[in-house]
Backbone as a ProteinNet text record, in pm:
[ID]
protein_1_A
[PRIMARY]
XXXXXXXXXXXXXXXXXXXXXXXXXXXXXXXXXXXXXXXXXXXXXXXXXXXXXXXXXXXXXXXXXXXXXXXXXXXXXXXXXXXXXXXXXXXXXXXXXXXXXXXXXXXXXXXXXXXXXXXXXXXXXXXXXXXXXXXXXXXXXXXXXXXXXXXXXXXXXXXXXXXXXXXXXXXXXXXXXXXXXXXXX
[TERTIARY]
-2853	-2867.3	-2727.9	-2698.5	-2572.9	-2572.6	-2415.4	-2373.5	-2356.7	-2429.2	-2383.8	-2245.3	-2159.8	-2065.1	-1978.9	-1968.5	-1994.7	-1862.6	-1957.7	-1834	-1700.9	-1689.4	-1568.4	-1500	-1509.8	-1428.7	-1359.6	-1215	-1164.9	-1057.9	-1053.5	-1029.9	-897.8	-794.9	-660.4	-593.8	-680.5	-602.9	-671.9	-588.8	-669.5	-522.7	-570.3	-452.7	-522	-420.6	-452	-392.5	-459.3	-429.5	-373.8	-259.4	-250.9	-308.6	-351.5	-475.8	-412.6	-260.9	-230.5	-305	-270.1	-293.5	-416.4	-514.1	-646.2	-730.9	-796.6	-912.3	-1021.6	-1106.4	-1206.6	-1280.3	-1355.6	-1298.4	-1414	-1550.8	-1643.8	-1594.1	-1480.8	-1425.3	-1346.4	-1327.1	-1208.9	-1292.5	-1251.8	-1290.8	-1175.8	-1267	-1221.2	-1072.6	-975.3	-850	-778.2	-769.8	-736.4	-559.6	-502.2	-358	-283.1	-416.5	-408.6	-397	-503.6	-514.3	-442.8	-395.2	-244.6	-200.1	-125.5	40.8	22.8	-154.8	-169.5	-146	-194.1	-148.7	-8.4	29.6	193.5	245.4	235	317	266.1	163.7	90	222.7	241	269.1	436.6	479	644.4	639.8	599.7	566.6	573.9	544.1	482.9	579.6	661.3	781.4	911.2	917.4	1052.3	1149.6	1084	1137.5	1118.5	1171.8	1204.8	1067.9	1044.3	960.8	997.5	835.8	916.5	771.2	778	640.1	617.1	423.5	381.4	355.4	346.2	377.7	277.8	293.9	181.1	286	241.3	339.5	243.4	325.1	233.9	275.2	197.7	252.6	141.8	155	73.2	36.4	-66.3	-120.3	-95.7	-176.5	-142.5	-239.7	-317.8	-433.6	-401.5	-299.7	-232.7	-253.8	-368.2	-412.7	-312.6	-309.7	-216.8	-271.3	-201.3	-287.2	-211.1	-270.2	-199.1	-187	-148.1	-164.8	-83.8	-144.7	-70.4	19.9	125.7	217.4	171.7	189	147.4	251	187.3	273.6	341.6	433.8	489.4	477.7	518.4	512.7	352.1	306.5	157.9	73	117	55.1	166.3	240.7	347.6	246.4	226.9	110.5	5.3	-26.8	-176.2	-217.8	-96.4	-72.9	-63.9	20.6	10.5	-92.8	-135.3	-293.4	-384.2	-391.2	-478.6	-443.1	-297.9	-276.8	-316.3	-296.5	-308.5	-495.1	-596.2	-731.2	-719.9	-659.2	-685.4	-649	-529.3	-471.8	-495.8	-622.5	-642.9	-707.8	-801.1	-844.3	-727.6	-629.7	-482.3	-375.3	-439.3	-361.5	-341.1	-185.9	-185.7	-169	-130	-68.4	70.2	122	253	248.1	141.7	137.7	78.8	-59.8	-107	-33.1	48.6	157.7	227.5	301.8	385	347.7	238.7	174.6	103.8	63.4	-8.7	149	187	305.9	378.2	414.5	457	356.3	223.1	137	137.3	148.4	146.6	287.8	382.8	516.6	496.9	416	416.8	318.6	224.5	141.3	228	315.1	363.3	477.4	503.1	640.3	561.2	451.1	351.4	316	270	194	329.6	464.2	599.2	620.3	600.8	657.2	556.4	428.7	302.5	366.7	365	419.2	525.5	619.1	767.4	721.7	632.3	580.8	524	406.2	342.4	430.7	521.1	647.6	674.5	683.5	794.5	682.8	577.8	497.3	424.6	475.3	420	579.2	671.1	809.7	813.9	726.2	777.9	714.6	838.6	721.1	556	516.6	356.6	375.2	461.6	444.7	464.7	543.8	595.7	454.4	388.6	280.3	190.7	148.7	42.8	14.2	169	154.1	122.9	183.5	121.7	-18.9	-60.4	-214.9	-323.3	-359.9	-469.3	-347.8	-265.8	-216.8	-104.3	-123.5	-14.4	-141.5	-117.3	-272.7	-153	-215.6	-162.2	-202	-305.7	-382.4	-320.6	-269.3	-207.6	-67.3	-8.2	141.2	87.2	183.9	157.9	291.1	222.1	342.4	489.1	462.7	595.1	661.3	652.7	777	840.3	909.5	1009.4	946.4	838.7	797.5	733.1	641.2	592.7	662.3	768.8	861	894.4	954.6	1018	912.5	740.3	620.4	609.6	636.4	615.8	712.9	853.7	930.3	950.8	864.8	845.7	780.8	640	543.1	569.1	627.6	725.5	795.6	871	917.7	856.7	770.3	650.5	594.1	519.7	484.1	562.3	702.8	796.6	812.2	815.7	806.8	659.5	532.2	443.9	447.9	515.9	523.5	601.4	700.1	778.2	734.5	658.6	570.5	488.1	365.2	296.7	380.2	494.5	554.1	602.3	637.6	659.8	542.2	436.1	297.2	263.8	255.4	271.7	327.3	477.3	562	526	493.3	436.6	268.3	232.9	82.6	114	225.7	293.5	210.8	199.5	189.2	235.1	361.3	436.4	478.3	448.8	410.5	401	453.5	420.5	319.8	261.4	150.7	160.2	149.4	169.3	46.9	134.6	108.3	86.7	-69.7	9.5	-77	23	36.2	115.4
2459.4	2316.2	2253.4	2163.6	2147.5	2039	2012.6	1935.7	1767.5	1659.1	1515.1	1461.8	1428.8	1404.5	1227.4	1193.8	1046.1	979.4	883.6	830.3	743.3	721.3	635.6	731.8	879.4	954.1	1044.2	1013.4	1050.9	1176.4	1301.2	1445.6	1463.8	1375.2	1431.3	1317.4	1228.1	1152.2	1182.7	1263.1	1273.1	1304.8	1318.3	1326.1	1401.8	1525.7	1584.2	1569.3	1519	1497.3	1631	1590.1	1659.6	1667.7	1830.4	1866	1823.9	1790.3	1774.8	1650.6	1583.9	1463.5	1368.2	1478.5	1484.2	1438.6	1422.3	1390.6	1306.2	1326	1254	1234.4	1120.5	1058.3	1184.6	1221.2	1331.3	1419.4	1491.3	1611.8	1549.9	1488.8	1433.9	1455	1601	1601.1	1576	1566.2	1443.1	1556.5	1544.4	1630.4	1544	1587.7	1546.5	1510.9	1573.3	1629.2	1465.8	1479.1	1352.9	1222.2	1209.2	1101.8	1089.5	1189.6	1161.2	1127.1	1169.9	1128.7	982.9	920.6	792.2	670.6	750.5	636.6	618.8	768.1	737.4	653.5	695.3	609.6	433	407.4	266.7	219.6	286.8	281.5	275.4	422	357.7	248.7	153.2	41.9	-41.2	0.1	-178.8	-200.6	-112	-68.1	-55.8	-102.2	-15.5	-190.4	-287.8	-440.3	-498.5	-630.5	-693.9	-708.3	-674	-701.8	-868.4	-923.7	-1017.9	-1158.8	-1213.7	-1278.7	-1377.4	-1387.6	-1476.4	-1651.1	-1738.8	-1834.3	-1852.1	-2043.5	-2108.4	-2127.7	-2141.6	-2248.2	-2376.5	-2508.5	-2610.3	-2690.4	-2748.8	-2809.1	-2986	-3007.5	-3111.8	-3160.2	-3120.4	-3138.5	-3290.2	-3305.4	-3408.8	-3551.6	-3473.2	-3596.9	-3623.5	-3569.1	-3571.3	-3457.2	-3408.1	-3278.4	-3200.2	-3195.4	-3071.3	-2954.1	-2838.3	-2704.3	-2633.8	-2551.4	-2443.5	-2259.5	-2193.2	-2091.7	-1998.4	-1893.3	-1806.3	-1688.2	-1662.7	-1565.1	-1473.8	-1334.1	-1246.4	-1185.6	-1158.5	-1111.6	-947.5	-941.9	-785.2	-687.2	-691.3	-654	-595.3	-678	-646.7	-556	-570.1	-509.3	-372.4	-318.4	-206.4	-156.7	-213.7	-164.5	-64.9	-154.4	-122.5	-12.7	-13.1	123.7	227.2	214.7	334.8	382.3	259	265	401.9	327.9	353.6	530.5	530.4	701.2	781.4	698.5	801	826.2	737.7	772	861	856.4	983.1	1120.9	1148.8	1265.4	1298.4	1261.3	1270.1	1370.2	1455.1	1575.3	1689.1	1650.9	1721.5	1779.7	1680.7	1668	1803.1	1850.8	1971.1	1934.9	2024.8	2012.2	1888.6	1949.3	1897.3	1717.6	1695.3	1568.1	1429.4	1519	1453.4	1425	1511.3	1488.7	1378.9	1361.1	1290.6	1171.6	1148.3	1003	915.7	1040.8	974	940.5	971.6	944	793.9	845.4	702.9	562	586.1	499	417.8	561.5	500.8	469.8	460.9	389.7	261.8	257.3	97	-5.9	67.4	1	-58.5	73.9	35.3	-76.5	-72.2	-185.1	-325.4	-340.2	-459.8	-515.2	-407.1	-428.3	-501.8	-457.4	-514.8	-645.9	-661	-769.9	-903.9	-869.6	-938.5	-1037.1	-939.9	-950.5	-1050.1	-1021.8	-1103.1	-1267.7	-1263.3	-1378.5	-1519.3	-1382.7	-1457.8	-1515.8	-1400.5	-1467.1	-1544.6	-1565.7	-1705.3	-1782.9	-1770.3	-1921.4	-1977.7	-1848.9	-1895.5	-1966.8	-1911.7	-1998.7	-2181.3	-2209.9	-2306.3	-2393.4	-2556.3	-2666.5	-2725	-2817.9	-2787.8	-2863.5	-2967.5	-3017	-2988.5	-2876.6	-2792.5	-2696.6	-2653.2	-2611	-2582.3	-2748.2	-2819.8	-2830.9	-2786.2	-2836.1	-2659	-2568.7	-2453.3	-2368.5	-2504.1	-2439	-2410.3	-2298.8	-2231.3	-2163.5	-2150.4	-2096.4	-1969.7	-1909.6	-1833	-1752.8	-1635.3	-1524.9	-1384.4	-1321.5	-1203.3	-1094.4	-1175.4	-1022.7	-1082.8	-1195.6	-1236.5	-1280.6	-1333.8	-1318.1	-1417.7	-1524.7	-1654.5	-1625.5	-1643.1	-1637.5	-1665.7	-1848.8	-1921.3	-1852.3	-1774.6	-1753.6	-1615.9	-1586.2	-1462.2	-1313.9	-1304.1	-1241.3	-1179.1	-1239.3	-1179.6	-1112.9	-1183.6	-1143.7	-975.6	-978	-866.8	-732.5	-804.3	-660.9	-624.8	-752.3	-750.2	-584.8	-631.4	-541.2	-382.8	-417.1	-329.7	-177.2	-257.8	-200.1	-153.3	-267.3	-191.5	-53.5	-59.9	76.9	193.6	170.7	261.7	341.8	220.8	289.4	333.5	320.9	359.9	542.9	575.4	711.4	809	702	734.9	811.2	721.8	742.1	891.8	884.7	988	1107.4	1130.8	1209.8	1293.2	1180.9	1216.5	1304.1	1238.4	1332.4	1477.9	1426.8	1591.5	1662.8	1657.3	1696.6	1762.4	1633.2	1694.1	1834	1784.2	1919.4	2090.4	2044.6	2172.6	2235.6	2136.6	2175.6	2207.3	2219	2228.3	2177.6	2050.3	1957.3	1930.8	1968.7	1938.9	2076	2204	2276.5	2277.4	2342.8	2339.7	2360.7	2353.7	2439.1	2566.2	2658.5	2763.1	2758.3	2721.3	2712.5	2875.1	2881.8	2981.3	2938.4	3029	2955.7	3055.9
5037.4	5037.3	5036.5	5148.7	5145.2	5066.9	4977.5	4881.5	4900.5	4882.1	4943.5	4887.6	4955.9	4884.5	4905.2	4831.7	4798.1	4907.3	4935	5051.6	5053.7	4925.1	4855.5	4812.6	4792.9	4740.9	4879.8	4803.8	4904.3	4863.8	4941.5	4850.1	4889.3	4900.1	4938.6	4826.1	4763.2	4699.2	4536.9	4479.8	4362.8	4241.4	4112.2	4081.6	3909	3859	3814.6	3670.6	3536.7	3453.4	3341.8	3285.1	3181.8	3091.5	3035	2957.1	2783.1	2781.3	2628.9	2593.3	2668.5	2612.3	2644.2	2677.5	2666.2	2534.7	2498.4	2397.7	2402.8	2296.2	2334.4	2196.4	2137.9	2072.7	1990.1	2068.5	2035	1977	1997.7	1970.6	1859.4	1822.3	1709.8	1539.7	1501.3	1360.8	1256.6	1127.4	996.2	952.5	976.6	937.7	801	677.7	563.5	556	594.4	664.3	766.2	883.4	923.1	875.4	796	688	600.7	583.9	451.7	520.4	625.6	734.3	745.4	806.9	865.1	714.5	578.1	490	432.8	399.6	380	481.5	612.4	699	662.4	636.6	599	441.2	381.5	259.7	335.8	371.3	405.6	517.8	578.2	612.7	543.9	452.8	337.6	270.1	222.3	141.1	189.7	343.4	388	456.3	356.7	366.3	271.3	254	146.5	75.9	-3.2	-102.2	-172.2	-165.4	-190.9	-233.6	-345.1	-402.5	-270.1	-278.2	-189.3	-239.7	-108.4	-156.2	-20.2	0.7	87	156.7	326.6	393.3	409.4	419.2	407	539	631.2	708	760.9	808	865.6	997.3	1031.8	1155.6	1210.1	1345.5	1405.1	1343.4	1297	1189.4	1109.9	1040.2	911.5	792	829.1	724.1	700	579.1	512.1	510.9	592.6	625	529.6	463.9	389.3	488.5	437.2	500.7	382.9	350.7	230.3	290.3	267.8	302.8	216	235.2	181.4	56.8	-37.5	-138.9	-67	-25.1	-23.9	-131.8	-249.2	-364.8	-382	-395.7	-413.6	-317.8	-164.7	-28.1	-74.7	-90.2	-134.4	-271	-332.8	-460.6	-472.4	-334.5	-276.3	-212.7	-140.5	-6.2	-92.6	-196.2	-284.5	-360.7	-447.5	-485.9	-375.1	-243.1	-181.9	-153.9	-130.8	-93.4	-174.7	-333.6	-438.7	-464.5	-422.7	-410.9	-319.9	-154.4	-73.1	-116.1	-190.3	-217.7	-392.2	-399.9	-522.2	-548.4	-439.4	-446.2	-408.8	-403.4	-402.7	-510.8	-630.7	-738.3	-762.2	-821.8	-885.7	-1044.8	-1128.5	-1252.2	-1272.7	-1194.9	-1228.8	-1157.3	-1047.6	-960.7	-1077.6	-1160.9	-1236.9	-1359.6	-1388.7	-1506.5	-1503.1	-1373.4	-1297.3	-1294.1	-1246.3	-1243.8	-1310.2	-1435.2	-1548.2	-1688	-1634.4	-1717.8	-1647.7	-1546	-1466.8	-1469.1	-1524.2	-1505.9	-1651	-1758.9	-1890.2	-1922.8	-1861.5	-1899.9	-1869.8	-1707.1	-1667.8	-1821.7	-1835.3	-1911	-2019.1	-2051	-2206	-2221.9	-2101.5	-2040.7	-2061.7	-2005.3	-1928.3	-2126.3	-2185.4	-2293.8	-2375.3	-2342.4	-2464.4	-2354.7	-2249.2	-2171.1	-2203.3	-2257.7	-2248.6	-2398.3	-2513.8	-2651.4	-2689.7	-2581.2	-2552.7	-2514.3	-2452.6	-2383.6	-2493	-2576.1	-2702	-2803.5	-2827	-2922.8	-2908.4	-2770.2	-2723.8	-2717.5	-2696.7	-2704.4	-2835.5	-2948.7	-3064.2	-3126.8	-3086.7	-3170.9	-3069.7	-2972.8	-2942.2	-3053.4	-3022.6	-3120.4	-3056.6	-3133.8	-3117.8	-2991.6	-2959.3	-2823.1	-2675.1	-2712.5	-2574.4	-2575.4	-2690.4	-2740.3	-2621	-2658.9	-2594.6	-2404.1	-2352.7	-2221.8	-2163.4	-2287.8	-2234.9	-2280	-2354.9	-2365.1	-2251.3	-2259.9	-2194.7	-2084.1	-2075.2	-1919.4	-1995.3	-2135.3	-2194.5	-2304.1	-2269.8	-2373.5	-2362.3	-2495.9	-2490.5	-2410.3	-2305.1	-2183.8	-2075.4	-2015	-1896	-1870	-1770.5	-1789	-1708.7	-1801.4	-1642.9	-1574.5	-1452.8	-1342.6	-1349.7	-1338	-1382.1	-1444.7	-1573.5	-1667.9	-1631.7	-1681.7	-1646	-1644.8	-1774.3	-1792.1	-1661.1	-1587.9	-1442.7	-1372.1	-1351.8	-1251	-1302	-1407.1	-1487.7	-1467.4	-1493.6	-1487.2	-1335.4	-1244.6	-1114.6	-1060.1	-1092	-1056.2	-1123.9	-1272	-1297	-1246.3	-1215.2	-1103.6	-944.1	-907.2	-790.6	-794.6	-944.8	-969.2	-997.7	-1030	-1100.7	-1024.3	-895.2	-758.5	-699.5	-715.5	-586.9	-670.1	-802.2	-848	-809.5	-782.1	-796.5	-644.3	-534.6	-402.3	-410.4	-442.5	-465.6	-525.9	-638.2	-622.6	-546	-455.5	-384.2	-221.5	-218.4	-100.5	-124	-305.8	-327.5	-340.4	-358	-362.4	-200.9	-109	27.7	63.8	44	61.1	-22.3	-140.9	-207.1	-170.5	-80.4	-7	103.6	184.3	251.9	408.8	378.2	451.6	646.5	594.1	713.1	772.2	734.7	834.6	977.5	1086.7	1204.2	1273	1365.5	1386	1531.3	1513.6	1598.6	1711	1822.2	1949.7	2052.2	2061.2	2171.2	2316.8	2441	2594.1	2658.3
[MASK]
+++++++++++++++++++++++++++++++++++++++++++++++++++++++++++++++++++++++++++++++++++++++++++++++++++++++++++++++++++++++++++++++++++++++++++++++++++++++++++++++++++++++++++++++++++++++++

């Protein structure tokens, strides 16, 4: 039975793809390895520029409306990325990773918990009228922004995560992560 062969195709013009860089999205299984590389790299991204608190930009349209629009806290998105690596590589943990980070975690606390303290002091030595304008916005569980104190836990935490990060790459490396992979051809 002879073969029909389609009349738009034309057999001298064809062109033969390279099989590397082939895939398909079917064949693409869940690689753990992968997913680390894709969040660290998310994380040295978030981290590898000014860190730096978020604020609104405010501008005014042609009606007059005042539009806000929030800039993103850096600090906080750098937090996060780490947060988030340390849930992925958490079935990774060795001895020494969990040591590492539960220590680095309970320093931050213990920093946050004397920075919190520092705060109350100072809002219990003011007089009752300076008192008054900081009632409700000053507790020994929150750090209002405005005062120094934030800033100080802010950067604290920055540091905290930036050991925590540091960690987790040494973790990588001792899972030996970055390994080559042996090709044969």
């Amino acid at each position: 039975m002879p073969v029909k062969q389609d009349p738009n195709f034309d057999n001298d013009n064809f062109e033969i793809l390279d099989v590397e860089d082939y895939h398909s999205d079917k064949l693409q299984v869940f690689n753990h390895q992968v997913l680390v590389m894709e969040i660290l790299r998310k994380v040295s991204e978030a981290g590898s520029h000014e860190l730096r608190a978020g604020w609104f930009n405010e501008r005014v349209d042609n009606q007059g409306n005042v539009i806000r629009m929030y800039i993103e806290d850096t600090r906080k998105k750098f937090i996060e990325t780490v947060k988030t690596a340390m849930t992925i590589m958490s079935c990774d943990f060795d001895t020494e990773a969990t040591d590492t980070i539960t220590a680095a975690l309970d320093r931050l606390k213990g920093i946050n918990k004397q920075l919190k303290q520092e705060q109350w002091n100072w809002f219990q030595a003011l007089p009752p009228r300076m008192k008054q304008s900081y009632e409700g916005k000053i507790s020994t569980i929150f750090f209002n922004v405005d005062l120094g104190w934030y800033l100080k836990s802010m950067e604290e935490e920055v540091e905290c995560y930036r050991e925590v990060l540091e960690e987790l790459h040494n973790l990588t490396k001792r899972l030996d992560f970055y390994k080559s992979a042996e090709l044969e051809g």
